[in-house]
N, C-alpha and C positions, 0 to 999 in steps of 0.2 A: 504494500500500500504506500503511495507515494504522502510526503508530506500536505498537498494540499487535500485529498482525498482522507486522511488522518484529520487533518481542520476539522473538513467538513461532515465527517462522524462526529468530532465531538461538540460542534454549534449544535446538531443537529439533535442530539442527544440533550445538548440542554435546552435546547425548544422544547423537545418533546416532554423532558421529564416536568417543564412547567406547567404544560399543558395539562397532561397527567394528572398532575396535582389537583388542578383549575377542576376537573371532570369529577374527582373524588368530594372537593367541596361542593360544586353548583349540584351534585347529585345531594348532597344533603339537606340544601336547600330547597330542590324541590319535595322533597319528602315531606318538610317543613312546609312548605306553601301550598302541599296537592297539586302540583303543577303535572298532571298526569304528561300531558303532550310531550315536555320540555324533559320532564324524566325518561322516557320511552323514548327521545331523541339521543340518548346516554348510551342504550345499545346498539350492537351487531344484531342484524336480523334473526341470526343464531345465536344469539347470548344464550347463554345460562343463567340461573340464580339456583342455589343451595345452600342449605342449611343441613349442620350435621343430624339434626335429630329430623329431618325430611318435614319441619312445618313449613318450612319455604323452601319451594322445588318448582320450577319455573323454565320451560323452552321456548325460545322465541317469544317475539311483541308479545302474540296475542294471551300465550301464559302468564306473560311477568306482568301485563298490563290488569290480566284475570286478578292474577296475588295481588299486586298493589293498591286496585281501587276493596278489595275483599279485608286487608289491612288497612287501608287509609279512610274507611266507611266508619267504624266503630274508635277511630283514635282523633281523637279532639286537635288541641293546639300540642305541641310537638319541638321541643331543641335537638337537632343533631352537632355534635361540632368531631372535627377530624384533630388529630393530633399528629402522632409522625407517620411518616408515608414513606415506605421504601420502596424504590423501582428500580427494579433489575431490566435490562435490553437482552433481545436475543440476540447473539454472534450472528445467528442464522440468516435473521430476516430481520430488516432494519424498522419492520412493520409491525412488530410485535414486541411486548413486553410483558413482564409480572410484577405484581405488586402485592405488597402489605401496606394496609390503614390500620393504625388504631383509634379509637374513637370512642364517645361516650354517647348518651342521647336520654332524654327526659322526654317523657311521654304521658301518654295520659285514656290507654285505650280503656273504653268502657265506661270512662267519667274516672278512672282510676288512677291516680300519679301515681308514674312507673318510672326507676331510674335502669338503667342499662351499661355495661361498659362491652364492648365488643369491637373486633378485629375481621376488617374484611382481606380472605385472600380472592387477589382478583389475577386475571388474565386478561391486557389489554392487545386491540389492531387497531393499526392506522388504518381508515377507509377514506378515498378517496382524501387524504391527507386532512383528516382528521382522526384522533384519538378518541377510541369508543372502549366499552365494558363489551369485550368477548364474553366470559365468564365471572361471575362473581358469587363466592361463597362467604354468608356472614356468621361469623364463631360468637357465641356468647359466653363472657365468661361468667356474667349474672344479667338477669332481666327481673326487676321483683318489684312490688310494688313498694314506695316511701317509705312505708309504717314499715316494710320486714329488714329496709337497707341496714339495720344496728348489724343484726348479725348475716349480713346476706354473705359476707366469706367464711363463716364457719364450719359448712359443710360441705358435701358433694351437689346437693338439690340445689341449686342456685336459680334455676329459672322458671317462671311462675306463667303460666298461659291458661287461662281461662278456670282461675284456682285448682290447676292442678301441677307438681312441682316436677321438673325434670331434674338430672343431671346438668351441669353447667358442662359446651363445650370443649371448654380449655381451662387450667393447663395440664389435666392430672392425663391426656390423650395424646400430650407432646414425650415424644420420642425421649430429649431430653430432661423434662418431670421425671419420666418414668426410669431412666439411667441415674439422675441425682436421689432417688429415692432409693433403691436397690443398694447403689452404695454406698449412702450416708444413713441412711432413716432406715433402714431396715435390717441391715448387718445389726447383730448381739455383737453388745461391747464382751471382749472376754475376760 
């Protein structure tokens, strides 16, 4: 790769990783505003949307548009805000990336104030030289309503959907939780 072609990977890369960014927060936004249109302009026709416990599972527009307005019907006024955002580029294709968000969000489905902290992994493509949401998976590592936040890290059941309590996501499902557990919290002292 010659030096100008080197430049022009890494402008290019920090265009995109702006953009990127821009796409993680304006989607939070519209979450926040029910901006159905302007959200649904966020994917690939073939996006995905998952959730590990399968309550959000979503192909294409017309699924994710199904979950969204199905989610956005019963939840009132709503804060999402993003925090750090990692974007990896593929070597491969200059049209493609991945990503971590972390992120919080206060909500309110039901008439109920809900606090949330969760982690989107995403898979993004440029189309037609714009940055979109290929795939996006959202991990929760609690969702509980205000009154339960005192002790919402105290156990494994961290998230709360229609008063029934799941396991939370993350971290106890991370590869590395489960290696620092094994060999620090779990070995007998001798």
């Amino acid at each position: 790769m010659s030096d100008l072609e080197d430049l022009r990977r890494k402008i290019d890369r920090i265009e995109s990783r702006a953009a990127i960014r821009d796409l993680a927060t304006i989607y939070a936004i519209c979450c926040d505003e029910h901006d159905m249109p302007r959200l649904l302009s966020l994917f690939t026709e073939d996006a995905r949307f998952d959730s590990p416990s399968g309550l959000m599972k979503a192909r294409g527009h017309r699924e994710i548009s199904d979950m969204f307005v199905g989610m956005l019907r019963i939840r009132g006024p709503a804060y999402h805000w993003t925090h750090d955002h990692l974007v990896e580029f593929s070597d491969a294709n200059a049209d493609e990336a991945t990503g971590l968000v972390l992120s919080h969000a206060e909500t309110c489905p039901n008439n109920e104030v809900s606090l949330a902290a969760m982690r989107y992994k995403d898979r993004y493509r440029r189309v037609q030289g714009r940055w979109l949401f290929a795939e996006r998976t959202i991990e929760f590592l609690y969702y509980v309503p205000a009154k339960d936040f005192p002790t919402a890290l105290s156990g494994p059941m961290r998230i709360t959907v229609g008063g029934n309590r799941l396991k939370g996501d993350y971290p106890e499902s991370l590869p590395a939780w489960q290696a620092f557990a094994r060999q620090y919290v779990e070995q007998k002292p001798s």
